[in-house]
N, C-alpha and C positions, 0 to 999 in steps of 0.2 A: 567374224574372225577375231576380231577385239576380244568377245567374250571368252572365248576359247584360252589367249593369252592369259588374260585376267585367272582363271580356272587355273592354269598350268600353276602359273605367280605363287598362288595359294597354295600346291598343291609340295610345292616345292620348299616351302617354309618349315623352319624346324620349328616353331612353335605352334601348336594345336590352332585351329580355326576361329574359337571360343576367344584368343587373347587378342583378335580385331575387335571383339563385337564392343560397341559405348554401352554404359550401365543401363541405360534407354532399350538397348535391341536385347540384351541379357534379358531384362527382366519377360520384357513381349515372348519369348521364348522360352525363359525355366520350363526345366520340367525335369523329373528323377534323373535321367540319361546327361543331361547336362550338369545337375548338381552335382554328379560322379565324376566328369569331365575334368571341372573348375577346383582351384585354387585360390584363396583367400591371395588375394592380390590389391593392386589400387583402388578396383572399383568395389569391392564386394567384401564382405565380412561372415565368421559363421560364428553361432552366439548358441552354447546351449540351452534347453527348454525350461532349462529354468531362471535363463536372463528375461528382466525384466525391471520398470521402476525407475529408479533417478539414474544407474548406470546405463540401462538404454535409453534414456533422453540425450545424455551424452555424447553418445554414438551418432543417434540422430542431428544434434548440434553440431557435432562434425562432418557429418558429411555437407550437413546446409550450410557450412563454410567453407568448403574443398572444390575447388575451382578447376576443373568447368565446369563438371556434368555431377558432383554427388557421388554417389555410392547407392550398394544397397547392404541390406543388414536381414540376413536368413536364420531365424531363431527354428531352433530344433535339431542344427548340427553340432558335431561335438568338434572340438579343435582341429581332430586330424580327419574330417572330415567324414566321421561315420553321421547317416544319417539317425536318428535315434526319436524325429516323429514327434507331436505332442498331441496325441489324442486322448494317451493315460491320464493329461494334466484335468481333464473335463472340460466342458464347456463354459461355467463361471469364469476357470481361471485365464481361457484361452480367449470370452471374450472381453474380460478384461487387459488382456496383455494387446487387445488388438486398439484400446483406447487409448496403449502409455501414450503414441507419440502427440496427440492433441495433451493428454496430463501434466508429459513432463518438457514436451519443447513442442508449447502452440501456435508459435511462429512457424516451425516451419512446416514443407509443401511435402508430403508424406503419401503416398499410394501403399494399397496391401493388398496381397494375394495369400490364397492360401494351394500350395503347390503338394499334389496330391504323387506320396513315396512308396516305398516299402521298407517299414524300416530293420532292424537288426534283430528283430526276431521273427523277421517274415511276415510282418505283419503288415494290411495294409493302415497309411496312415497318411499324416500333409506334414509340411514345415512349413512356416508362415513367414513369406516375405515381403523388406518394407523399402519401398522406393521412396529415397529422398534426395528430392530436387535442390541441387545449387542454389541460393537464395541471391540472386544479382546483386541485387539494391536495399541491402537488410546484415548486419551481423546478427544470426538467428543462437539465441541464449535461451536456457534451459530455463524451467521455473525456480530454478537457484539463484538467477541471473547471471551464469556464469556463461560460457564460450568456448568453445574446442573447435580445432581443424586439425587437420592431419598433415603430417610431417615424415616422410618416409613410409614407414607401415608404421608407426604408431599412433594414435589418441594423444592430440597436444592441447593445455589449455591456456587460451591469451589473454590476455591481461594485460593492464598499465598502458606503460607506450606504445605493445603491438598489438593491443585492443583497438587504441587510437587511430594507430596506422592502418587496420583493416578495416574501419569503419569509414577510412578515406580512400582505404583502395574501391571501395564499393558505393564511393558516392554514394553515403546512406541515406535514405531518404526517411523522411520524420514520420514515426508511425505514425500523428494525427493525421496526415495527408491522404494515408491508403483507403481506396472506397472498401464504406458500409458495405454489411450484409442486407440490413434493413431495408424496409420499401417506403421508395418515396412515394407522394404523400401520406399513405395511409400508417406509417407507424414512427409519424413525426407530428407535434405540439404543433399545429399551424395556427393557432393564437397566439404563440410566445416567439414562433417565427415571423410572425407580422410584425407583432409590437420591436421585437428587434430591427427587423428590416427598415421600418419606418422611422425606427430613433436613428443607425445611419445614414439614411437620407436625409435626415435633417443637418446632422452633424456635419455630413459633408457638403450640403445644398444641391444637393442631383436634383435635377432637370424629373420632368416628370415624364412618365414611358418608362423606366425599369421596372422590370417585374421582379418579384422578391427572389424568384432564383437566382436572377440574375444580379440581384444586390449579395444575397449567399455565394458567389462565383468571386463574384470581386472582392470579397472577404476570407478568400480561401477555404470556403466551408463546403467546396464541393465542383463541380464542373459538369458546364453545358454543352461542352463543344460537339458532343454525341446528338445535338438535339434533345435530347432528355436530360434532365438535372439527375446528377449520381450525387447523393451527400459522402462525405469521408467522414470519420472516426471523430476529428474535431467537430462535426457537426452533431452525428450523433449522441457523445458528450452531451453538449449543449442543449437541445428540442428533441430528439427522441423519447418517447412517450413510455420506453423501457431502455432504456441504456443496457443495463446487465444482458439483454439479450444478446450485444454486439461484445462487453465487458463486464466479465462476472464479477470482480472485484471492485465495480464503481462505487462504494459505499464508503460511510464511516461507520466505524463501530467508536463506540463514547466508554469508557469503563473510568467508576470512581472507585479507590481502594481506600478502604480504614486503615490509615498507616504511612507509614512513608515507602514500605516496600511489597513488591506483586507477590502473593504467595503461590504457591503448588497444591494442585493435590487436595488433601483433606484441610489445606489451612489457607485456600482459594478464599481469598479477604476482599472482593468485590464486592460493593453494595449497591451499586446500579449498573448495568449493563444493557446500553441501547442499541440498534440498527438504524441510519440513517442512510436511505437511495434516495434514487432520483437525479434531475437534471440537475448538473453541475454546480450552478446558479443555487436552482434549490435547496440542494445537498448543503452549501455553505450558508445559508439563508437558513436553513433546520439547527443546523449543526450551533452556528452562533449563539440561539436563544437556548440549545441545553446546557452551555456550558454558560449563560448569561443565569439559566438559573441555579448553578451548583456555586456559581462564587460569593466568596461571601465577602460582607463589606463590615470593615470595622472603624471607629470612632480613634481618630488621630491626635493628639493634643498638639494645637498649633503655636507657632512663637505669642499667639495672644492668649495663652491658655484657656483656650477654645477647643472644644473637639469637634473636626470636622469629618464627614464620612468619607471613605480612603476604600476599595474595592483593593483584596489579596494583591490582582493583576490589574494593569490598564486594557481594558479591552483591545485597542489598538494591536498593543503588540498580538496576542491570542487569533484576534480578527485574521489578522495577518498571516499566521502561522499557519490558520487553516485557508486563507485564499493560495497560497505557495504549495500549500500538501497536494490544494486537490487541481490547480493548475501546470504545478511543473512537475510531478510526480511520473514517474514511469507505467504509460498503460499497456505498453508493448513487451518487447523480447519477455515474453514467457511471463509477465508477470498481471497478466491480466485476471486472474482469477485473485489477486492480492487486495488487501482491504487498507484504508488506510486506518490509522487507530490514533484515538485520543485517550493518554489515559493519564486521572487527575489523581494523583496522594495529596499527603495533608502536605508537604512542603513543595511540592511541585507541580508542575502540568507539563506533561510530553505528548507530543502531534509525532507520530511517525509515517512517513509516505514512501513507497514501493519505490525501489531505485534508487542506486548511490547518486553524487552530483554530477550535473551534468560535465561534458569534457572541462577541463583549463577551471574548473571551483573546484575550491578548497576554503574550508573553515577559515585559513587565512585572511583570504580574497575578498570572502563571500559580499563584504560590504561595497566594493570596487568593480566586482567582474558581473557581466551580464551577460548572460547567455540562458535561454529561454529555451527546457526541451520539446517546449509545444509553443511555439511564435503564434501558430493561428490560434490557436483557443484561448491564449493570451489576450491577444490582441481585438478579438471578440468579447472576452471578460473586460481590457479597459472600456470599450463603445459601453459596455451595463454597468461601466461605475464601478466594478472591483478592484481593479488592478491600477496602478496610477501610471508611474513611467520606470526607469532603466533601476535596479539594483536602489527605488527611493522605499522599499517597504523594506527591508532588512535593516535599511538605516532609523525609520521609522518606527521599528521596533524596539531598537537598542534607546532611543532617545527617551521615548516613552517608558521606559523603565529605568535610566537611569533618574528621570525626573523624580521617580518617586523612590528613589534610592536604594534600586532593588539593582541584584547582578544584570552583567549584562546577558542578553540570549546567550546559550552554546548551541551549536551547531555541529554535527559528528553525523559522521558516515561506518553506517554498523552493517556486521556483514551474521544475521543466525538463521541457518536455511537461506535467503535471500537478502541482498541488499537493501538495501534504506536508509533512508533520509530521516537524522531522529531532529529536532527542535527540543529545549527545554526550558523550560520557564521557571525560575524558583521564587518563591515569595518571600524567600529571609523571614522563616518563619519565627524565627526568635526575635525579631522584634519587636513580636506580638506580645511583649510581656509589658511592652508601653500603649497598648491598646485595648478598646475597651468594644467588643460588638457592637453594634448600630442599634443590635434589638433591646441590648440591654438600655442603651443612655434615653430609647424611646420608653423603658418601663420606668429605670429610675433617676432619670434626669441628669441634666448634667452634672450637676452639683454633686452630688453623690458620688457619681462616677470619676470624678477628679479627686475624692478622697480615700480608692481602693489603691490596698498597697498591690506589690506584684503576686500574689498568690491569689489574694482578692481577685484580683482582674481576670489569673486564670481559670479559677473556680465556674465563676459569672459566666465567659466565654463560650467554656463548655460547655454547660446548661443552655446557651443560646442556640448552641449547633444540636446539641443532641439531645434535649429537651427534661435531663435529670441527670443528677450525679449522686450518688453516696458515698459514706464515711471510707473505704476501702477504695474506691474508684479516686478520691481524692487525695489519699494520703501516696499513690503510685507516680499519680498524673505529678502531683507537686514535692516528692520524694521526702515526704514528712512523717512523722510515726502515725498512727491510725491516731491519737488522743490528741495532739496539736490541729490533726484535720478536720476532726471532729471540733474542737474549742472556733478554727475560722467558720466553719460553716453555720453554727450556732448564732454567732459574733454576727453574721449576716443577716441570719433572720431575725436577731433580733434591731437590727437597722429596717427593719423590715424591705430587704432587695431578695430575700430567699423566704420559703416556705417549705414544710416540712412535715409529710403525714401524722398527724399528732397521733393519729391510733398505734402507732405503733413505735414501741421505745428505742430510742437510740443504741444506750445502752443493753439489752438484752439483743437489739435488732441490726447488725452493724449494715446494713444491705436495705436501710433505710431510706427512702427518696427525697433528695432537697430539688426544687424545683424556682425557677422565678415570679417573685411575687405579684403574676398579675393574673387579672379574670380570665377565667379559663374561654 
């Protein structure tokens, strides 16, 4: 009898059946009859066949922020709800459009169907629709790193204070915390997990009976309580034998540019360009020694008129900039497929890592506020010695350079395609005009080296970095007419600190080779 009532209730309602169902029972049910029914309302969106890309990531980003239940998003209807199909689009384009939502919003929880129409010219055909789940415990950001929910019937995007605000309505939880894809043991370093597990056991003096999951549990890097060990994300980071398999973008990419600025195009001025994966650890541990071999180190004249060897940068600070990149950097909201990049000019070196600052920093701050967007892999990295304690490496940066009287770091938050975290390091390169390379004062001694004037010195320099200069090359570098450049370089060799292909004449030859004078 109940049911009957129930039936009547319904039946008796001025609005269609369709505007009870949650976006949950819509979807289980689509089908042509119903797509004819429905009206683009709270739950549902119609996108024509040729949306696709960063504007349906968006979509997708909003409804994974649209509380309770989500939405869904029907690519292949037109505005006013004619169906119009995408089977003309082909199969490449169709199954690509069926990958944007992992492309452009990976975070969030996405189902698809493809619902089989007939469309506007009688033909038969499907419209493709995408089920996106409410994401609870998560502000879910596109690969822009940007955020949308909805507001009314529009696409709203948040930002600043009510990014903050909705990231507290949803008790976010820290993307290093969410379990691995991966399988435990078999597609984890259980050598590197041992040796970790054992150096905190010592550290902390545990009793003996834990097992290393169990020291991994206690450390945040995963959870037993299932009886089986699940690793999470920070764990994977760290001992996963392939990380990129969980996070595509766990790498550094290294680029050194001739110049002080990154070209385009056909005037692309890179002259080394590496890839560095692997565990986290490692990656920093790799990363270190390429940039340990790009810097270069030159001879300083000290208050004893002594020149002592002086490295561009302190390593400390650099050290530093990549421990920060590749610890606090953003692996989540959408930005996992992002690389971090280092890249060295002649006056600089810039570390930039995926993700603006974490909540409450700012450039301001940066040296005062601590806030860690990955506490557990942090906190993992100081047990291996990386990481020391609260906001002491940012400080440790700046000190270490003003020692050697270089600017202090800048720190800025850049927003091209996606947010990040830039770091810059300048070496004051003009003060290179009171210094003399290391390789030179090993060829001509000190002595010598203390009586080149400032052209001298930049001559020399350069022949130490790039192993020849001539008449032309020199008169630009030092802004001197071609015959004055020509008279220093001469002047040198015959100090005998340069050397100079006798076969071939100066004068007839301006594109000449001076090189420094030692055994080949």
């Amino acid at each position: 009898m109940s049911e009957l009532k129930q039936l009547s209730l319904l039946d008796r309602l001025e609005e269609p059946y369709e505007a009870l169902l949650t976006p949950n029972e819509i979807f289980k049910l689509l089908d042509a009859d119903m797509l004819r029914r429905l009206a683009e309302d709270r739950r549902i969106e119609w996108k024509p066949a040729s949306f696709q890309g960063h504007p349906l990531g968006e979509y997708i980003s909003m409804w994974a922020n649209t509380a309770p239940e989500g939405g869904i998003i029907v690519i292949g209807v037109s505005d006013d709800g004619r169906l119009e199909g995408l089977r003309a689009k082909g199969d490449p384009y169709i199954n690509k459009m069926e990958k944007n939502p992992r492309t452009f919003c990976p975070d969030a929880i996405v189902e698809t169907s493809r619902i089989p129409v007939t469309n506007t010219k009688d033909n038969c055909d499907f419209v493709l629709a995408f089920r996106v789940q409410y994401h609870k415990s998560r502000v879910v950001k596109t690969n822009k790193g940007r955020a949308y929910t909805r507001r009314g019937d529009s696409k709203y995007e948040v930002h600043g204070a009510e990014l903050l605000e909705l990231q507290a309505d949803k008790d976010e939880l820290s993307f290093e915390a969410e379990p691995s894809r991966l399988s435990y043991p078999d597609e984890f370093d259980l050598k590197a997990i041992r040796s970790f597990t054992e150096n905190v056991a010592g550290i902390r003096d545990m009793e003996e009976g834990h097992t290393r999951e169990d020291i991994l549990s206690l450390m945040h890097l995963g959870d037993s309580t299932t009886g089986e060990f699940q690793p999470n994300i920070a764990c994977t980071l760290l001992f996963a034998k392939d990380s990129r398999k969980e996070i595509p973008g766990c790498r550094v990419r290294f680029l050194r540019f001739d110049g002080d600025e990154e070209g385009t195009g056909g005037k692309w001025n890179a002259v080394k360009d590496e890839v560095i994966d692997g565990q986290v650890p490692q990656m920093i541990v790799e990363t270190d020694t390429l940039i340990e071999s790009q810097i270069r180190t030159f001879s300083r004249l000290d208050s004893n008129e002594r020149f002592t060897p002086q490295p561009e940068y302190p390593k400390t600070a650099w050290h530093e900039a990549i421990v920060n990149a590749c610890v606090h950097r953003s692996y989540g909201n959408g930005l996992k497929t992002t690389n971090i990049f280092v890249k060295m000019f002649d006056n600089r070196l810039v570390i930039e890592s995926p993700g603006g600052f974490p909540p409450f920093v700012t450039p301001e701050n940066i040296y005062d506020t601590h806030r860690p967007r990955n506490p557990y892999l942090m906190e993992a990295m100081r047990h291996l010695d990386f990481v020391k304690c609260a906001h002491e490496g940012t400080r440790r940066m700046r000190a270490v350079m003003s020692k050697m009287s270089l600017p202090d770091p800048e720190f800025q938050e850049k927003e091209s395609g996606s947010f990040r975290v830039r770091v810059t390091l300048r070496n004051n390169v003009h003060q290179r005009k009171a210094w003399v390379d290391v390789d030179v004062t090993e060829v001509i001694g000190t002595l010598l080296a203390q009586q080149l004037d400032e052209n001298e010195k930049r001559f020399v320099n350069f022949i130490a970095e790039h192993g020849e200069l001539n008449v032309t090359e020199a008169g630009r570098l030092s802004r001197l007419s071609w015959a004055t450049a020509k008279k220093i370089l001469m002047k040198l060799v015959e100090r005998g600190i340069l050397r100079h292909d006798r076969r071939r004449d100066i004068d007839r030859d301006p594109h000449a080779r001076f090189r420094l004078n030692k055994p080949e």
